[in-house]
Kinemage of the C-alpha trace (Angstrom):
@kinemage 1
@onewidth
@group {chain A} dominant
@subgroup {mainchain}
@vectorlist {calphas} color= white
{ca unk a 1} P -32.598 -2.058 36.208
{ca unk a 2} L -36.508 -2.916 36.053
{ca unk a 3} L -38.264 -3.718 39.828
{ca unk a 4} L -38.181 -7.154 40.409
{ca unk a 5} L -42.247 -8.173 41.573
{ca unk a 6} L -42.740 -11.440 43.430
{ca unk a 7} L -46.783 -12.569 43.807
{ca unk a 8} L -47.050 -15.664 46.203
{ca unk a 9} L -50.573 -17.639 46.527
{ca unk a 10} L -51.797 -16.554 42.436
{ca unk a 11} L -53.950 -18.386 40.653
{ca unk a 12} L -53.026 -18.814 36.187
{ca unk a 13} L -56.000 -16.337 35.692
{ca unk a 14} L -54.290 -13.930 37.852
{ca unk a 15} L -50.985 -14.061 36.380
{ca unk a 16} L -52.216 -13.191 32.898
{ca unk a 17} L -54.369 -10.596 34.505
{ca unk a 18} L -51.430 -8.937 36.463
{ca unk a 19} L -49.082 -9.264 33.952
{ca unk a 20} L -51.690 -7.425 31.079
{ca unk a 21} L -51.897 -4.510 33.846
{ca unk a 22} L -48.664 -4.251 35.085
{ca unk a 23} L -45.836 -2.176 33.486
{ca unk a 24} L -43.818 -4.628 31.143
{ca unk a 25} L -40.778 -3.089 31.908
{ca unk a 26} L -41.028 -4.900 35.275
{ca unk a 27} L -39.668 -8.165 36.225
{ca unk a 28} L -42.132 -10.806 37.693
{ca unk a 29} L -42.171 -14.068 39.628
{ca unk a 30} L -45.593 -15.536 40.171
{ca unk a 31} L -46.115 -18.541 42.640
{ca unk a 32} L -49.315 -20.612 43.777
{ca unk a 33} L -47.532 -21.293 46.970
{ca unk a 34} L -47.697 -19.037 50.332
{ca unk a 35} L -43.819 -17.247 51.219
{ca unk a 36} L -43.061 -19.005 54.270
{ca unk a 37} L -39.547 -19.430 56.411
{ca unk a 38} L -39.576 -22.352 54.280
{ca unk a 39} L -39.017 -21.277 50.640
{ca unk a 40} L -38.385 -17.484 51.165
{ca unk a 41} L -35.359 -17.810 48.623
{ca unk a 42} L -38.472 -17.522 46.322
{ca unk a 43} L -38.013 -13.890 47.099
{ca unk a 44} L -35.014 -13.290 47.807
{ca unk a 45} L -33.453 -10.137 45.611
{ca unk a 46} L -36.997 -9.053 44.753
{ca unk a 47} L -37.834 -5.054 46.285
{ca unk a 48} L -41.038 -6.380 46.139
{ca unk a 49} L -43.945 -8.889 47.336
{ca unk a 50} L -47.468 -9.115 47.135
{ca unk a 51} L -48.706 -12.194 49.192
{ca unk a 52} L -52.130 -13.065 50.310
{ca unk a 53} L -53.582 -14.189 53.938
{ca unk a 54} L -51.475 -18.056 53.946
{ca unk a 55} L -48.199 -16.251 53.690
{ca unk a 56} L -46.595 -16.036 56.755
{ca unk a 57} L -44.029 -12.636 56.714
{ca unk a 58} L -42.531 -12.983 59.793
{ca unk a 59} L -38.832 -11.331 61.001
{ca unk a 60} L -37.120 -14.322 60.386
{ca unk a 61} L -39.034 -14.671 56.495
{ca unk a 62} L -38.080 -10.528 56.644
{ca unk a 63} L -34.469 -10.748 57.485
{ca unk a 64} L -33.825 -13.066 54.201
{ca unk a 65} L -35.256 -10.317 52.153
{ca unk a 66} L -32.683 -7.185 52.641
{ca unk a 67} L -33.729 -5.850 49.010
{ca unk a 68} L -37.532 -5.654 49.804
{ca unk a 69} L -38.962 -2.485 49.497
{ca unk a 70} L -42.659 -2.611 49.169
{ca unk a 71} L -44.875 -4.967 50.689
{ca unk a 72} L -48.289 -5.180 48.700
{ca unk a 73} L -50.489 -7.987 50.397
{ca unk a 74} L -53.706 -8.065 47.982
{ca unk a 75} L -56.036 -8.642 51.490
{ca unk a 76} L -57.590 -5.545 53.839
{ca unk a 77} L -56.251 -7.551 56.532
{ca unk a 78} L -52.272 -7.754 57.903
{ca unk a 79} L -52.057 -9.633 60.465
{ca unk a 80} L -50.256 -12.351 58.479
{ca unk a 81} L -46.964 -9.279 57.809
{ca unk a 82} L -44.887 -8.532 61.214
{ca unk a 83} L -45.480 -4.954 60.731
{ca unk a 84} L -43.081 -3.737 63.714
{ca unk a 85} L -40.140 -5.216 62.018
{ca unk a 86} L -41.234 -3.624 58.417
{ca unk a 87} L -41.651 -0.024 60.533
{ca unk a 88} L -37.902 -1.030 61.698
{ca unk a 89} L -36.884 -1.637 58.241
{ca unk a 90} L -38.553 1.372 56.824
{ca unk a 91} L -40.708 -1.144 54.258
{ca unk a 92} L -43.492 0.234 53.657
{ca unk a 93} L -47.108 -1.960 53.555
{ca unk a 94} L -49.802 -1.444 51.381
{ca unk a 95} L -53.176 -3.326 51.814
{ca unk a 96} L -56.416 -3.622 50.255
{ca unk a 97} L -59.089 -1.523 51.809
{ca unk a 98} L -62.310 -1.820 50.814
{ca unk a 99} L -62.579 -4.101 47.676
{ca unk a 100} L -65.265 -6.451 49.394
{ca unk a 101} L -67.931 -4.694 51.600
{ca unk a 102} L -70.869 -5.868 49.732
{ca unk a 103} L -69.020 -9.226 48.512
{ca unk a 104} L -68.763 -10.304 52.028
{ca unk a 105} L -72.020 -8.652 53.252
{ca unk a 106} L -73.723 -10.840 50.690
{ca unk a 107} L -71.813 -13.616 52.052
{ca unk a 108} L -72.751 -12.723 55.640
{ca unk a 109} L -76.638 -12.164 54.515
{ca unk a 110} L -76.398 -15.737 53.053
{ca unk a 111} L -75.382 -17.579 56.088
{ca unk a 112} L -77.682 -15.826 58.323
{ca unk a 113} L -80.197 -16.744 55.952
{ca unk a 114} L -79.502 -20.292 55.866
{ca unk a 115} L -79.780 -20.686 58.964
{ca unk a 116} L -82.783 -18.745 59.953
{ca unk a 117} L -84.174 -20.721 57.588
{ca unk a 118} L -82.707 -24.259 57.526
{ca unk a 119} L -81.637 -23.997 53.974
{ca unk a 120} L -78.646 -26.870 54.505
{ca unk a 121} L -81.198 -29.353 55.965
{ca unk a 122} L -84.318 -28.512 53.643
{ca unk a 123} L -82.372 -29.509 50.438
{ca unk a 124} L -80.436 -32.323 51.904
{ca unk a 125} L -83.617 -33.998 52.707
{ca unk a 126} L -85.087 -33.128 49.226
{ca unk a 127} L -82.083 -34.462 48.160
{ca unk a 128} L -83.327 -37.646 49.416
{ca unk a 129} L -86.687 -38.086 47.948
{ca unk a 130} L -88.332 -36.838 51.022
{ca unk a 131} L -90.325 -34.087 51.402
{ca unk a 132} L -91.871 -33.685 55.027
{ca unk a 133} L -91.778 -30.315 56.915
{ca unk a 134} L -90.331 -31.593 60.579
{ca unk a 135} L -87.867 -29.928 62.169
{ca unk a 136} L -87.453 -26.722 59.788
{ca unk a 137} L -89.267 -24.325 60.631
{ca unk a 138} L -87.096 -21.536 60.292
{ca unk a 139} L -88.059 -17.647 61.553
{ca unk a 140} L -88.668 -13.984 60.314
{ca unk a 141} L -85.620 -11.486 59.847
{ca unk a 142} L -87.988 -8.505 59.843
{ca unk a 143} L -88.502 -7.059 63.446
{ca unk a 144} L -85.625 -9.177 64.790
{ca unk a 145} L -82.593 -7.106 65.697
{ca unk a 146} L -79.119 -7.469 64.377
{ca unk a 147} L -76.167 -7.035 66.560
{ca unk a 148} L -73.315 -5.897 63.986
{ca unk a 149} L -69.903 -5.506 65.997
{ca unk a 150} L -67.791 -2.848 63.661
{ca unk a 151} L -69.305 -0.644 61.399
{ca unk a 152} L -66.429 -0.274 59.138
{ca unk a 153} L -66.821 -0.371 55.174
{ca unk a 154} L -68.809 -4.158 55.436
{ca unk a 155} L -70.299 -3.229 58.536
{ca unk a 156} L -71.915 -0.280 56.872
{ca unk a 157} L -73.361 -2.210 54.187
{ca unk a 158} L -74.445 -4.798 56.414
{ca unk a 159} L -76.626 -2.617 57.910
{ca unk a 160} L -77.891 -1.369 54.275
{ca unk a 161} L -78.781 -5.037 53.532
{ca unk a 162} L -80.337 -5.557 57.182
{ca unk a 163} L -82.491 -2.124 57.041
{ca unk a 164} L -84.064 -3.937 53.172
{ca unk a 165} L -85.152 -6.586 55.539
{ca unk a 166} L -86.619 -4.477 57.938
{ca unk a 167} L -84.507 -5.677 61.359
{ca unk a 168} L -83.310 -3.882 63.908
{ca unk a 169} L -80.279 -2.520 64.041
{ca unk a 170} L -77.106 -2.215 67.380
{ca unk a 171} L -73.854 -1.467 66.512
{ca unk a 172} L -70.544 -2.177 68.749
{ca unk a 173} L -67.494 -0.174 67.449
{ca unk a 174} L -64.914 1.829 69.940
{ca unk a 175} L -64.846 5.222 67.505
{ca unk a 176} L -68.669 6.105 67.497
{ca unk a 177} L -69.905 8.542 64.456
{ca unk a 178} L -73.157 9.757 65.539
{ca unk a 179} L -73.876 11.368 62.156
{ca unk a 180} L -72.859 8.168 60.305
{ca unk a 181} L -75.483 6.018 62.786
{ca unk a 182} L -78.661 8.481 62.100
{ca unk a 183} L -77.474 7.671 58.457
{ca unk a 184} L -77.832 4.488 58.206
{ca unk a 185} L -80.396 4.360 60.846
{ca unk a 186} L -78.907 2.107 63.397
{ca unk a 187} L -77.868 2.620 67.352
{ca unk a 188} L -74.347 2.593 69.140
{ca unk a 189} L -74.657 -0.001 71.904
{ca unk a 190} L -71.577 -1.168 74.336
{ca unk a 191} L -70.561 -5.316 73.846
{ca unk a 192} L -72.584 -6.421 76.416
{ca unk a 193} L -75.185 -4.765 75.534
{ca unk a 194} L -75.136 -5.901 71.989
{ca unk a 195} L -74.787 -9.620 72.999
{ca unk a 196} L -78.077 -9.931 75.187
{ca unk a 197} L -80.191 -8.083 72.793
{ca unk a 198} L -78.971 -9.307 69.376
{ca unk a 199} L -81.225 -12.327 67.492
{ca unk a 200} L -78.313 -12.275 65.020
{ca unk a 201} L -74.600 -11.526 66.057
{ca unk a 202} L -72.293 -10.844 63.096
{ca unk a 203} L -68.614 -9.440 63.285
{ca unk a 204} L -66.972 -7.171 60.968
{ca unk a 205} L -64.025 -6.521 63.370
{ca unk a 206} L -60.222 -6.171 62.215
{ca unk a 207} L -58.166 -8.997 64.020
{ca unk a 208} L -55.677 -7.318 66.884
{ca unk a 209} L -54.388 -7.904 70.439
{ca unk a 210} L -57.419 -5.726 71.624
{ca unk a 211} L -59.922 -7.737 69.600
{ca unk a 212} L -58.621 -11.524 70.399
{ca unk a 213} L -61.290 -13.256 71.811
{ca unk a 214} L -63.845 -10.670 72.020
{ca unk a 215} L -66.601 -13.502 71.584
{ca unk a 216} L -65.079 -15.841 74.506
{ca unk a 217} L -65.997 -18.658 77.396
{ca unk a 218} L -66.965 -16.004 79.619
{ca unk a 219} L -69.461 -13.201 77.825
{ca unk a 220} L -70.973 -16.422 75.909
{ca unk a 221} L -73.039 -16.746 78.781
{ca unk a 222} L -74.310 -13.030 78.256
{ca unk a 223} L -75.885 -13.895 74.544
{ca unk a 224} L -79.835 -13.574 74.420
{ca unk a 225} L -80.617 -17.481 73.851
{ca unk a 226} L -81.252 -18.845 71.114
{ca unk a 227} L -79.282 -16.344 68.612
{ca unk a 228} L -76.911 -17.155 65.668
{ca unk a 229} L -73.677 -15.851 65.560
{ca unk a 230} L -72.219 -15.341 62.202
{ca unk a 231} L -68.309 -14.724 62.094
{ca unk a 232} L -66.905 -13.481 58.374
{ca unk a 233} L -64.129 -11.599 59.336
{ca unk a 234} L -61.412 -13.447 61.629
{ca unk a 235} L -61.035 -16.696 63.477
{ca unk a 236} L -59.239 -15.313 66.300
{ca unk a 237} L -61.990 -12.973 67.439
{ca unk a 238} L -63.967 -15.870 68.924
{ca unk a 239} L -62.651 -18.597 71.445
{ca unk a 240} L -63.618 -21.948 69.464
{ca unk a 241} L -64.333 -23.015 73.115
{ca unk a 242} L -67.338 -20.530 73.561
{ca unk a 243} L -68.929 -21.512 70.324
{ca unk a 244} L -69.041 -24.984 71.100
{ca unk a 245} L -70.520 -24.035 74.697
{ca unk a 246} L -73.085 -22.230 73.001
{ca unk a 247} L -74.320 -24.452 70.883
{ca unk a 248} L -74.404 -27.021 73.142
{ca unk a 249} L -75.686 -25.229 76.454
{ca unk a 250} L -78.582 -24.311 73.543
{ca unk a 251} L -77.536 -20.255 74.256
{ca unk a 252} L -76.550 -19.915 70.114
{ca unk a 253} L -79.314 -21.688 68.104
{ca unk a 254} L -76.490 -21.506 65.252
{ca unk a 255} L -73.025 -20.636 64.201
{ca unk a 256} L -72.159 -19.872 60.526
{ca unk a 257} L -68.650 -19.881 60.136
{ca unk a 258} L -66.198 -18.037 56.833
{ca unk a 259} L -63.237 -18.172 59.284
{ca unk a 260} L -62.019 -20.755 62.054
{ca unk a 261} L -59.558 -19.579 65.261
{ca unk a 262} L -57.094 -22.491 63.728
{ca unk a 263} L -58.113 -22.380 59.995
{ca unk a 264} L -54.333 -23.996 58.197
{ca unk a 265} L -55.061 -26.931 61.268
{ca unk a 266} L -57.938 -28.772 59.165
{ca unk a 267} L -56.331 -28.998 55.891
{ca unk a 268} L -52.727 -31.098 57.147
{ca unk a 269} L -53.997 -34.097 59.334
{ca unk a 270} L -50.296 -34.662 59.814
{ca unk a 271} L -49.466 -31.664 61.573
{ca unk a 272} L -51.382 -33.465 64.344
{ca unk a 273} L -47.988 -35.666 64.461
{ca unk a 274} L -45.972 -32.774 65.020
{ca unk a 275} L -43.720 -32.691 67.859
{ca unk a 276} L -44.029 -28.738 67.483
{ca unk a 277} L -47.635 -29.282 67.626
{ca unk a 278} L -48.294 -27.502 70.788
{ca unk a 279} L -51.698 -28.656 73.524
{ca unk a 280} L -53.584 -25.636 73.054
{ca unk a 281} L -53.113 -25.741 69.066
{ca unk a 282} L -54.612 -29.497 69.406
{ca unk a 283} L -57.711 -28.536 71.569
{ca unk a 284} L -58.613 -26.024 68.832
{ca unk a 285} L -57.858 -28.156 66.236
{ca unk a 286} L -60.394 -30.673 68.427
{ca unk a 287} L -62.736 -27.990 69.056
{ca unk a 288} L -63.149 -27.043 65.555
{ca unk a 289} L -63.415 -30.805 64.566
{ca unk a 290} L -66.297 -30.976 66.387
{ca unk a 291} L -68.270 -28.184 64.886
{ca unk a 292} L -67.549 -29.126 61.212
{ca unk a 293} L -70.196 -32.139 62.142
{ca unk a 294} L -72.778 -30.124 63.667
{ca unk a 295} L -76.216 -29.674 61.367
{ca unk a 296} L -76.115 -26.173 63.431
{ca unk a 297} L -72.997 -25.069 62.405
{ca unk a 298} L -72.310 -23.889 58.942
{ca unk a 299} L -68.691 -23.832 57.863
{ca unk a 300} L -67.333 -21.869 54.517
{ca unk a 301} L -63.651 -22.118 53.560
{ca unk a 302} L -62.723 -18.394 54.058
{ca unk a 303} L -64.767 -17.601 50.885
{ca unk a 304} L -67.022 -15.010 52.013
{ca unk a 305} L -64.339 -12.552 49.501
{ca unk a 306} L -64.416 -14.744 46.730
{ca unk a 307} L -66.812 -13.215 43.536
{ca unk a 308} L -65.408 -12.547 40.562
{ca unk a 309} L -66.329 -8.909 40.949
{ca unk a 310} L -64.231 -8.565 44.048
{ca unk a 311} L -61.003 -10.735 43.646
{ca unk a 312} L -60.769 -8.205 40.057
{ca unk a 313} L -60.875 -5.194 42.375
{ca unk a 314} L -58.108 -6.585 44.730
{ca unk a 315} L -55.504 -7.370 41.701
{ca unk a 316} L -56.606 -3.978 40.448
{ca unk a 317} L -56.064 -2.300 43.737
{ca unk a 318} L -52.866 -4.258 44.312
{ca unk a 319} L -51.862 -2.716 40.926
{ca unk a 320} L -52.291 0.568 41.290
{ca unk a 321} L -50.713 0.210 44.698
{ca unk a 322} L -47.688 -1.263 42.916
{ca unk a 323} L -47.510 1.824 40.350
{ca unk a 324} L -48.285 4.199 43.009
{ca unk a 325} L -44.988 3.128 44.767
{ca unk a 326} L -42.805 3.156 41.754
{ca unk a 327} L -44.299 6.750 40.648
{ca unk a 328} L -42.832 7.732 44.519
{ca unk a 329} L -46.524 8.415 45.532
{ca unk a 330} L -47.393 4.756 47.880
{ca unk a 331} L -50.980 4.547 48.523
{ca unk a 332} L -53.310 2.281 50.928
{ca unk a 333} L -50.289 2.155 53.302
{ca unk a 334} L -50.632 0.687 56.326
{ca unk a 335} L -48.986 1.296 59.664
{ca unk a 336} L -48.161 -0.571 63.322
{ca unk a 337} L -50.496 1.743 65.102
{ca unk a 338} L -53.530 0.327 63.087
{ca unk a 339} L -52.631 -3.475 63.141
């Protein structure tokens, strides 16, 4: 009998591309929707999945699935899969590792840039027939230093990009390569540290119980005023709270945003009429409301991934991690201990 391969959250293009690269001996199931609790009988008798971020695998979503073997999320990130109840069930969990460093990097590059330079404001008013200078004045990159918190395959080329434009450069990670810093040319530097020297804060950070909140209420107050704080990796690493006490105690002089603590929140007004809707979800959900309106505050939809370039290398990573599997030789696995 042929594998049975379920894809959740696929666009058409990627159907036609997955199914011109993937054995046809296999059968498929392709849907534009995340797996939830809610329609997991999408995958039900499938051995395997391959979801993106929005999918929620949880125990109970893992408990309808007896027949799953492989797990291949097409993201670096799995904090969406319960990966202790996948080490139970012995399901293995490949990721994506590295298809984006210098997609997002870019990305990261072009926030910082628009707001060092009031990019946002300077067209809008363009926009409007009007052409006077007041209020955006912007400042130099070079000679400013860069505060980069995780040096891992985008952190690295974050600091390639930063070095072109001549800043300095800190680094914050908790496994310190000396050889890889003289490298690249940048400096280890504890969190603290980092935050009252940085003119530009940017996280590169995986998302875990050791990393929630890293940027929060309380070392807010420890940021060198008037820095920007750029956040293209994961919502939950900064306390909504603390941005918004930033920006308006005037200690961040901006915030540019690819990821938000309560991201799904903003898109389903309704959910605000939940009964399951729980306080702290709401003040978030407030929180973040209030910097969507802020001409200091830039806000991207999770897109810092999204080039054409990169969102090819995930399907073809996800691919060969499919293949790899089946051939009895699983790559880009994944484990508890790293979550």
């Amino acid at each position: 009998m042929p594998a049975k391969v379920a894809f959740f959250e696929v666009e058409p293009w990627e159907e036609a591309y997955i199914e011109g690269h993937l054995d046809k001996g296999l059968e498929f199931a392709f849907h534009s929707d995340p797996l939830t609790i809610d329609n997991v009988e999408l995958a039900e008798g499938y051995e395997i999945i391959s979801p993106f971020i929005y999918s929620d695998i949880d125990q109970k979503v893992l408990s309808r699935l007896p027949n799953l073997e492989l797990i291949a999320t097409r993201s670096t990130g799995f904090d969406h899969i319960d990966m202790r109840t996948c080490q139970e069930r012995g399901v293995p969990v490949s990721n994506v590792p590295s298809y984006g460093e210098n997609t997002v990097a870019e990305h990261t590059f072009a926030l910082i840039l628009a707001l060092t330079r009031k990019i946002l404001p300077s067209a809008e008013r363009t926009r409007r027939g009007k052409f006077n200078l007041e209020g955006l004045r912007g400042f130099d990159l070079k000679g400013k230093t860069i505060g980069i918190v995780g040096i891992g395959h985008i952190g690295q080329h974050v600091v390639r990009i930063a070095r072109g434009f001549e800043m300095e450069i800190v680094v914050f990670d908790v496994r310190q390569d000396e050889l890889l810093a003289k490298n690249l040319g940048f400096r280890y530097a504890d969190l603290n540290e980092l935050l009252g020297q940085s003119d530009v804060i940017t996280l590169h950070a995986p998302y875990n119980p050791h990393t929630h909140h890293m940027i929060n209420r309380r070392n807010i107050h420890k940021v060198k005023r008037g820095a920007i704080l750029i956040n293209t990796s994961r919502g939950g690493l900064v306390e909504t709270a603390a941005i918004v006490e930033g920006l308006q105690s005037g200690i961040l002089m901006g915030a540019g945003l690819d990821v938000l603590e309560e991201e799904g929140l903003i898109k389903e007004e309704r959910q605000l009429l939940s009964h399951e809707y729980s306080h702290e979800r709401l003040r978030i959900a407030l929180e973040t409301h209030l910097l969507l309106f802020r001409d200091d505050v830039i806000i991207t939809p999770h897109n810092a991934f999204n080039s054409l370039e990169a969102v090819q290398r995930i399907l073809d990573t996800t691919i060969t991690n499919i293949i790899s599997y089946l051939e009895g030789q699983p790559q880009n696995t994944v484990s508890l201990r790293a979550a």
